[in-house]
N, C-alpha and C positions, 0 to 999 in steps of 0.2 A: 614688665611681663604683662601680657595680656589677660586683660581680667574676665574673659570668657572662658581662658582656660582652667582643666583643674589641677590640684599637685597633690602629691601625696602626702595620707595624715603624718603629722608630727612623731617621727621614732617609729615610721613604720618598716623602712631601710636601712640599712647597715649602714649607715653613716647620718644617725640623729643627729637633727641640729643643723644639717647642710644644706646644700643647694638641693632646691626640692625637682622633682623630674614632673615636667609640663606633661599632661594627658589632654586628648580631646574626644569629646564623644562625637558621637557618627553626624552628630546636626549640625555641629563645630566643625568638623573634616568638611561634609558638606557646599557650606555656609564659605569655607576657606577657597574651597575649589572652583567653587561661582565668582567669588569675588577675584580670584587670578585669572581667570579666563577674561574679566571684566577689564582685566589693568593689561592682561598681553594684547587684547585687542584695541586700546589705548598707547599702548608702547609702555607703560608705566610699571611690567611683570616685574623686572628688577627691583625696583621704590620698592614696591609690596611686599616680595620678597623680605628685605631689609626692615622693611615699617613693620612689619608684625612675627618677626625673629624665625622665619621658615625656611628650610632649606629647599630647593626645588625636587632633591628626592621624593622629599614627603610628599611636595603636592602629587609627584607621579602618581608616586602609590596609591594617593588618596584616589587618584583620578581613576586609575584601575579597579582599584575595589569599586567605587563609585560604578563602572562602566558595567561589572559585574554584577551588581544590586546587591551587593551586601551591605552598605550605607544603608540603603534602607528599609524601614520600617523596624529601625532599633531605637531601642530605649536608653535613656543617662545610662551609661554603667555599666550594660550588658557590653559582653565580650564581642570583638568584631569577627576575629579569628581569621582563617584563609579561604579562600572561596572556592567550592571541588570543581570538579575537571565540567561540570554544568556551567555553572557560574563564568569559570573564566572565559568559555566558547561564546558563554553572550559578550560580556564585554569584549572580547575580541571582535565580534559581527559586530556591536555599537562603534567601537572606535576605526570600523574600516566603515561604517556607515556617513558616519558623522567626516572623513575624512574625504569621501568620494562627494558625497553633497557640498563639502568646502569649495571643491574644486569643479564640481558641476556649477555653482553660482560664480566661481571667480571667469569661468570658461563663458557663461551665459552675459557676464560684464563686459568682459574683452570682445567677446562676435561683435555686442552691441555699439560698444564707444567707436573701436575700429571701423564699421557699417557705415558710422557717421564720420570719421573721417576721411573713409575712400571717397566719400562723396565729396565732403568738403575739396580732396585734391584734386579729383578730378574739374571742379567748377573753377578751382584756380590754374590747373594746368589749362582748362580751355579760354582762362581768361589771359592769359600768360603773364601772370602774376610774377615769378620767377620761383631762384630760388629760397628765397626769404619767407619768403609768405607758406611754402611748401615746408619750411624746417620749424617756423613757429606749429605751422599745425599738426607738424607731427608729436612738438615739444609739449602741447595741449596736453595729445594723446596718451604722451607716455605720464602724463602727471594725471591725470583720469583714471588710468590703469592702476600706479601705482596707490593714487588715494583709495580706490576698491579694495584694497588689499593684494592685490597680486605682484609680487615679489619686483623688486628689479630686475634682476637679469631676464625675468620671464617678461617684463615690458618692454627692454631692450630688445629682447627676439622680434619681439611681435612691431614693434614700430622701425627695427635698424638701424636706432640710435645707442651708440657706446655708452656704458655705463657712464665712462668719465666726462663724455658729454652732455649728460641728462645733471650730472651732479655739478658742473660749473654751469648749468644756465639758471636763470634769473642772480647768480652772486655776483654782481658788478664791482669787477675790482676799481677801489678808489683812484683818481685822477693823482699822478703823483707830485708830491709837493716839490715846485723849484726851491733847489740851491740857493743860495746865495753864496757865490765863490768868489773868494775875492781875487783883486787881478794879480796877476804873478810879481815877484817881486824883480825881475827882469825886463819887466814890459815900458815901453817908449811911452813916455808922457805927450800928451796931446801936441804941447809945444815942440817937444822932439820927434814928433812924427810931422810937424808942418812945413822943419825944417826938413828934414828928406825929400816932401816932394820938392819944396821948394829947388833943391840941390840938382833933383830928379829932371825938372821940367826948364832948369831956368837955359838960356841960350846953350851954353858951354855944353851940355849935359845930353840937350833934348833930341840928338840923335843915338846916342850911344845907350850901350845896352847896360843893365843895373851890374853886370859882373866888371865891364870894359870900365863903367864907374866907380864900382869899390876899389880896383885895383892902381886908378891914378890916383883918388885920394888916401891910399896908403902910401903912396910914395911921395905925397905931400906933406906926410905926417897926418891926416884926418882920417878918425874912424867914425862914421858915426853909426852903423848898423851893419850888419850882418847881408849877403847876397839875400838869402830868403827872405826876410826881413821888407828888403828893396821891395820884391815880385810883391809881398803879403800888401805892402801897405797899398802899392800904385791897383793889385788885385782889390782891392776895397774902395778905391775912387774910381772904377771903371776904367783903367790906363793900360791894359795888359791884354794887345790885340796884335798879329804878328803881322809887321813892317817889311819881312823880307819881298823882294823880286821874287815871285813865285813863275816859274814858266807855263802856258795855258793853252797846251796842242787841243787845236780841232779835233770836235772826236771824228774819228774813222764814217763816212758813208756805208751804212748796210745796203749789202747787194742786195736788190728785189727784182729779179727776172721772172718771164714768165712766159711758158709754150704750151699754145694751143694746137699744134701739131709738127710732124715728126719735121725732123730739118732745119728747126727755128734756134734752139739754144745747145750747144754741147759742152760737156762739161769734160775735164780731164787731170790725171792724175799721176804720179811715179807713187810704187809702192813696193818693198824689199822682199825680195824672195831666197830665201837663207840656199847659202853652196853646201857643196862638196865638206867643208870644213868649218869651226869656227874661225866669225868672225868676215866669212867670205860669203856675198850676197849676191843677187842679182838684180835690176831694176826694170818692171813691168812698167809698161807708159800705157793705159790702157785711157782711153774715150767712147764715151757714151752720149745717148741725147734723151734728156731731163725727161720729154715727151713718151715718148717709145719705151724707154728702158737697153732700147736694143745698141750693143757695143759695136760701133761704127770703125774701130780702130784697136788693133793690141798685139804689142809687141816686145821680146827679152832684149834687155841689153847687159852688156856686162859694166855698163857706168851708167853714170847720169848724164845728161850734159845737152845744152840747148839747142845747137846744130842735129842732134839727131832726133829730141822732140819736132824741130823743122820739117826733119824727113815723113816720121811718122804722119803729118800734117798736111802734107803734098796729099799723100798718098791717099787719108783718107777724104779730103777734100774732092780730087779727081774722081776716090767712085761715088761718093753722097751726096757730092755738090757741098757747095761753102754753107754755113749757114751765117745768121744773123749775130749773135752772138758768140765767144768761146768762155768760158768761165772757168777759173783755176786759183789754188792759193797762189802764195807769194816765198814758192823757191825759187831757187836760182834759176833752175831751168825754163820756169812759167815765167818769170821776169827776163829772159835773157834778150837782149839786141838781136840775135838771130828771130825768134818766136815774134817779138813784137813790130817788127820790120816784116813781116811774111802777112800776119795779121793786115798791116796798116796796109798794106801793097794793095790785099784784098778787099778793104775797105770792111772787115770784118770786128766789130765790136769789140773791145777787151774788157773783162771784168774779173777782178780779184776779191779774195775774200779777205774779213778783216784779218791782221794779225791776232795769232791765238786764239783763232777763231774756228774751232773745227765743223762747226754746225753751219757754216756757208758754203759748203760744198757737200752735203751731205748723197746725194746720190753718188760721188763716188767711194765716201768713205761704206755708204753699205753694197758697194757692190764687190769692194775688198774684203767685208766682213763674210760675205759669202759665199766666194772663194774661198778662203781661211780656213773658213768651218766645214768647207766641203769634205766630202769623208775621202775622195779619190787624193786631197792636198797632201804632200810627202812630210816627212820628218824634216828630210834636205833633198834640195836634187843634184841627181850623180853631176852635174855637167851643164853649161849652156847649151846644148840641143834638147837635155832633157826638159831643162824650164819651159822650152819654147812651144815644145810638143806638147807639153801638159798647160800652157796656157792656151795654145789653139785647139784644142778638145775642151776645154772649159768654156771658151767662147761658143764654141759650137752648139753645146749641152744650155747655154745659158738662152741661147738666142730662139735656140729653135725647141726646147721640149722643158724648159722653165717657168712655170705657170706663176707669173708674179703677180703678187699680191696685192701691189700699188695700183696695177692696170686690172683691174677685175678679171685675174685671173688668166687672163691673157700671157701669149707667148708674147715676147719683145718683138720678136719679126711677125708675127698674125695685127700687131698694132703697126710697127714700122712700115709694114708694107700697104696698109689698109684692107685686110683681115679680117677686122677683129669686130663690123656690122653682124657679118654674113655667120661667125661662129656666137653672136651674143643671139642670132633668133635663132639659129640651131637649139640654143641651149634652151630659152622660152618655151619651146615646140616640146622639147622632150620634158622643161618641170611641168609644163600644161597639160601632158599627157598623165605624167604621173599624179598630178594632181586631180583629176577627174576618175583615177585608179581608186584614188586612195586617200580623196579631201580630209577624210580624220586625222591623217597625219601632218596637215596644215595648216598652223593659224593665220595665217597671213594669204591676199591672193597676187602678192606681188612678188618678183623675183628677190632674191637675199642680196644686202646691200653691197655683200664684198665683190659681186658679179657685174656691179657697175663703174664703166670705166669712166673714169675723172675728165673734165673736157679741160683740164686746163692741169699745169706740171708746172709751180711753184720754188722758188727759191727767194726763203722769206717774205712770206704773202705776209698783205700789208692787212693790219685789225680790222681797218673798216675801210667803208668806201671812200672818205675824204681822204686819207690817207693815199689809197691808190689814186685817186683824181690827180695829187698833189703830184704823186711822180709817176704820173703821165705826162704830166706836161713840166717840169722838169728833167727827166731823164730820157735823153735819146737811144739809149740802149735799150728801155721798156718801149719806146716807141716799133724799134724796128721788131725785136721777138713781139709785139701784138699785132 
């Protein structure tokens, strides 16, 4: 019992003789309420608690009357009693007093530590320190915080580091201790492992594979190990590399053409255009030139087939003139004896693309894509006249009032035909005009990139210039399209 407190006289309560009821006078309560406030802001409120037999009700109370001033200025003895509706309004305004100034000094702690953090990051982000050096110093911060008093989670907020990360840093967990395991009691003795390779490598053996091994010396009557076993051991002397004949096809030559104007490379394609029914299609042979854009050829068939790519190829060669190049995948019909015989006759290049390689012809797979997506393109078409009809309107529409995107904007026939000088300073004239209208509305004094036409139409442009040097003078088909 604490010998500051006091107890009651001997036989002055209804149970003389007993445990006596601890009293404290108001310097005692006091004296108690400093000294826990002393131990919670140590971490130590609990011990004190315990160490001098108090419950934390008491100190409340204590702390309440305290905030009220009736603790003081009493004497041993005097009654402390309840404090009126005065009394408690002050302690109320001390205890929000004392509460907001807590947190005015822990708020004045945290601007400050932080202040000096930002700066600290920012002197390592500009030294690009990483992120290391960036997560120590946050880790500082939050242990700065937290030693001011300012709670955890409330450091957590303020720095963005997780509770459970601020509580496993600095505990380094121990290095863990090895085993010592002993070896299995199935396991090949050094001697019996010297003999396998030995069995493994010696003449008879040293083609044959560990399983073609295990299975003639079973029928020798010899086991000495298991297949995996075989692979384990020859895997740990570096013996386990694969011996088969592997075949080693050349890779494929990537096409690189290239047209610096209309007439030089054309490109061409079959593409399905769904019938009357399922399942029933028709086939568009449509040709283009990389250059231009503009569709030099396009016509319906109801098959496929390379005599009439032939036809197709007469026809449009007679009005465009031949060019230097033709480029196409590798169907039947782009490979056929009829195609390639017509080409060779003309003295006309052939170029294919690799197999499964859809991005070597790519001007005509996006000139089908837009067709496709055209809004005029049907569900199905009734009939082979209707395909025909709705492909030669589509050509039309493409050639002549399709402002594509590749050629700045340009029609395919204002470039094919050689156009496309005389409407690019039309176009100059009128943003010039507008520009001298209306300069706030432009920051640049140059036309918009998209409005310039490309002097050169690519299929697979080479990375750099050594590259193109290289098959320049390797490829006679890059010879002729330049």
């Amino acid at each position: 019992m604490n010998e500051n407190s006091q107890e009651d006289p001997a036989g002055a309560g209804p149970r003389a003789g007993g445990p006596k009821r601890r009293r404290f006078t108001p310097a005692q309560k006091l004296a108690h309420v400093q000294a826990y406030e002393q131990a919670l802001a140590g971490g130590d409120a609990g011990a004190y608690l315990r160490r001098e037999g108090l419950h934390s009700a008491s100190i409340s109370e204590w702390r309440r009357l305290r905030d009220a001033g009736v603790l003081e200025g009493k004497e041993p003895g005097q009654a402390v009693g309840r404090p009126n509706r005065e009394q408690a309004e002050i302690g109320r305004l001390r205890r929000q007093l004392e509460v907001t100034q807590n947190e005015l000094d822990q708020t004045r702690t945290a601007l400050e530590i932080m202040g000096k953090t930002h700066a600290l990051l920012e002197q390592n982000l500009q030294e690009r320190a990483g992120r290391a050096r960036a997560h120590e110093a946050l880790m500082a911060t939050h242990e700065e915080l937290t030693g001011a008093g300012i709670t955890t989670r409330e450091a957590a907020r303020l720095t963005g580091i997780s509770r459970a990360t601020a509580a496993r840093h600095g505990k380094a967990r121990p290095a863990p201790t090895p085993l010592d395991r002993a070896d299995p009691v199935n396991r090949l003795s050094c001697a019996e492992r010297e003999v396998v390779l030995e069995v493994l490598d010696s003449p008879e053996f040293v083609d044959s594979t560990p399983m073609q091994v295990y299975a003639t010396l079973l029928e020798r009557g010899v086991y000495l190990c298991s297949v995996s076993t075989m692979y384990r051991i020859l895997r740990e002397d570096d013996q386990v590399v694969d011996r088969r004949r592997q075949a080693r096809h050349p890779a494929r030559t990537v096409p690189e053409l290239v047209a610096t104007g209309p007439g030089q490379v054309y490109t061409w394609d079959i593409t399905k255009l769904p019938g009357p029914a399922k399942g029933v299609y028709y086939d568009a042979y449509v040709m283009l030139d990389i250059y231009s854009r503009y569709i030099v050829g396009a016509i319906v068939h109801a098959r496929e087939s390379g005599p009439l790519a032939e036809e197709m190829m007469r026809e449009v060669f007679g009005i465009h003139g031949i060019p230097h190049v033709v480029h196409a995948d590798r169907g039947t019909s782009m490979t056929s004896k009829s195609v390639a015989v017509l080409l060779e006759d003309l003295q006309v290049t052939r170029s294919h693309s690799r197999p499964r390689v859809s991005n070597d012809n790519p001007y005509s797979e996006s000139l089908f894509k837009t067709a496709k997506y055209s809004p005029t393109f049907p569900e199905r078409f009734g009939s082979l006249d209707d395909a025909r009809a709705w492909m030669a309107e589509f050509t039309e529409w493409y050639n002549h009032e399709h402002h594509h995107s590749g050629i700045g904007l340009h029609t395919p026939a204002d470039v094919h035909y050689g156009h496309a000088d005389q409407i690019a300073t039309d176009r100059q004239a009128t943003l010039a005009a507008a520009r001298a209208a209306h300069p706030q509305r432009f920051s640049t004094n140059h036309a918009p990139k998209i409005l310039d036409l490309p002097t050169a139409a690519w299929i697979n442009q080479p990375d750099d210039e050594h590259d193109q040097s290289t098959k320049e003078d390797s490829n006679p088909a890059y010879e002729q399209a330049a």
